[in-house]
C-alpha positions as CSV (number, residue, x, y, z in Angstrom):
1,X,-9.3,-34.0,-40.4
2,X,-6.4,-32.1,-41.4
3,X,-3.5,-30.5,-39.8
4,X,-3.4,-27.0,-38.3
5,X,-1.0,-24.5,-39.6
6,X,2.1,-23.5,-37.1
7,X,0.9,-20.0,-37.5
8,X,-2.6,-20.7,-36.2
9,X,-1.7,-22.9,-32.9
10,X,-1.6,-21.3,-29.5
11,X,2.3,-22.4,-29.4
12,X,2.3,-19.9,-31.7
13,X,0.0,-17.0,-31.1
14,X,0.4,-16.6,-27.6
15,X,3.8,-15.5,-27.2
16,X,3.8,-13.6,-30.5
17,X,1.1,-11.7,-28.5
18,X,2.6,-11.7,-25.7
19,X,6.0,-10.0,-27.4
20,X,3.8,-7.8,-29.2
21,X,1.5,-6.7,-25.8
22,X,4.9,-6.7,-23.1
23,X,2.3,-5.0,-20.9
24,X,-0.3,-7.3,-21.5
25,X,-1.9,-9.4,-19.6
26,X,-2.9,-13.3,-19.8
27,X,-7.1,-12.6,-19.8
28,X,-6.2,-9.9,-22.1
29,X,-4.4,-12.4,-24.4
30,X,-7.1,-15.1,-24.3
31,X,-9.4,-13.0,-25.2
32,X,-7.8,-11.5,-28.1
33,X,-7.3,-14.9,-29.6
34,X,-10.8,-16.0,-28.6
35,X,-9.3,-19.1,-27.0
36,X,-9.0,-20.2,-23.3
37,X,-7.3,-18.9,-20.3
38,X,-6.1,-22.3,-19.3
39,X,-5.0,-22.3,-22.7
40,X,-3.0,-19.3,-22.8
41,X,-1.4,-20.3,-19.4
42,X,0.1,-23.2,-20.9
43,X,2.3,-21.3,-23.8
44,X,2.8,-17.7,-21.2
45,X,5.9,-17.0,-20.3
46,X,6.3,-15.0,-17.3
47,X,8.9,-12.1,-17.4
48,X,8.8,-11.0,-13.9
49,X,11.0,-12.0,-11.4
50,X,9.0,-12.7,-8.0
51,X,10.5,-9.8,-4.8
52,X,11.2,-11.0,-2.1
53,X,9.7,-10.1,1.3
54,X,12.0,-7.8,2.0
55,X,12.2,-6.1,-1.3
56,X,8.6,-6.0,-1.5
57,X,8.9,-3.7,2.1
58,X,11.6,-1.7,0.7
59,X,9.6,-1.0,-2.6
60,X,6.6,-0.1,0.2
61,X,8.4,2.4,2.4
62,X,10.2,3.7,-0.4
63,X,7.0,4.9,-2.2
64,X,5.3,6.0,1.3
65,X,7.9,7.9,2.6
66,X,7.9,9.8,-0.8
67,X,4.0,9.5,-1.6
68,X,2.2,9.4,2.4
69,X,-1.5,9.8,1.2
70,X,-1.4,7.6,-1.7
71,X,-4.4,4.8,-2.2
72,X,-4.1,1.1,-1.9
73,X,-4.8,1.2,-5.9
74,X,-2.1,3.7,-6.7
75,X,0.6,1.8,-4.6
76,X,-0.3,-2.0,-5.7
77,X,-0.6,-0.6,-9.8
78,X,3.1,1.2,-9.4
79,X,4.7,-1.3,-7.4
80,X,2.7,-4.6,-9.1
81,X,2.1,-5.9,-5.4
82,X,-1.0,-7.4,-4.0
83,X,-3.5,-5.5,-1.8
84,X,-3.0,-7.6,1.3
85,X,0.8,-7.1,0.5
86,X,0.8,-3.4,0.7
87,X,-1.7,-3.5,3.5
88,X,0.7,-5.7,5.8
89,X,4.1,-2.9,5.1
90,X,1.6,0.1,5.3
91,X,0.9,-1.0,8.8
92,X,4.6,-1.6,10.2
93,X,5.5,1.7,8.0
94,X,2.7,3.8,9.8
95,X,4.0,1.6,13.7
96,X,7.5,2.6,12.2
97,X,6.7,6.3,11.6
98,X,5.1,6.6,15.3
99,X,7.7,4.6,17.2
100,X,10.5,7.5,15.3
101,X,8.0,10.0,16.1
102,X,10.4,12.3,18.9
103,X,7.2,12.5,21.4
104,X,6.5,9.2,21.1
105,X,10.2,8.2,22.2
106,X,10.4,10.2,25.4
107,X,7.3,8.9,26.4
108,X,8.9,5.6,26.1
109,X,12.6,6.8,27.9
110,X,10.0,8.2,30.8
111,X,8.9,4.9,31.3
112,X,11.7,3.6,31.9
């Protein structure tokens, strides 16, 4: 049994297709190269940094405020957040909108 080339080793090919796809994705990769996703996991390098909460809500409001009727797919894609994510911040941005909403507050002072 003989050696395999450098060139020819998922050491290798991975992140040279991963430099040459900076878009791409990991199942995109593997199947590419015709090898395994477990496979490709063990040579990707991730380039994102992980938001934090808070970020993550700033990003949220941020697009909402400027795009109010956008979908769940539109937001998640541009932001590269999860659905359940965006679902959580789209609640508290809509309880945030109502609570600032001026009707809403002097309903709330009459209470009181």
């Amino acid at each position: 049994m003989g050696c395999i080339p450098y060139e020819k080793t998922a050491r290798y090919l991975v992140p040279k297709w991963q430099s040459e796809h900076p878009e791409g994705l990991a199942k995109d990769c593997a199947k590419d190269l015709n090898i395994s996703l477990t496979l490709v996991y063990d040579f990707w390098t991730s380039k994102k940094k992980r938001k934090s909460s808070k970020e993550i809500q700033d990003c949220v409001y941020e697009y909402l405020d400027k795009n109010p009727n956008a979908t769940v797919e539109e937001c998640c894609r541009e932001l590269d957040i999860s659905k359940s994510s965006f679902s959580k911040y789209k609640a508290l941005w809509k309880l945030q909108k109502e609570i600032l909403k001026e009707g809403y507050i002097s309903k709330m002072v009459n209470i009181f």
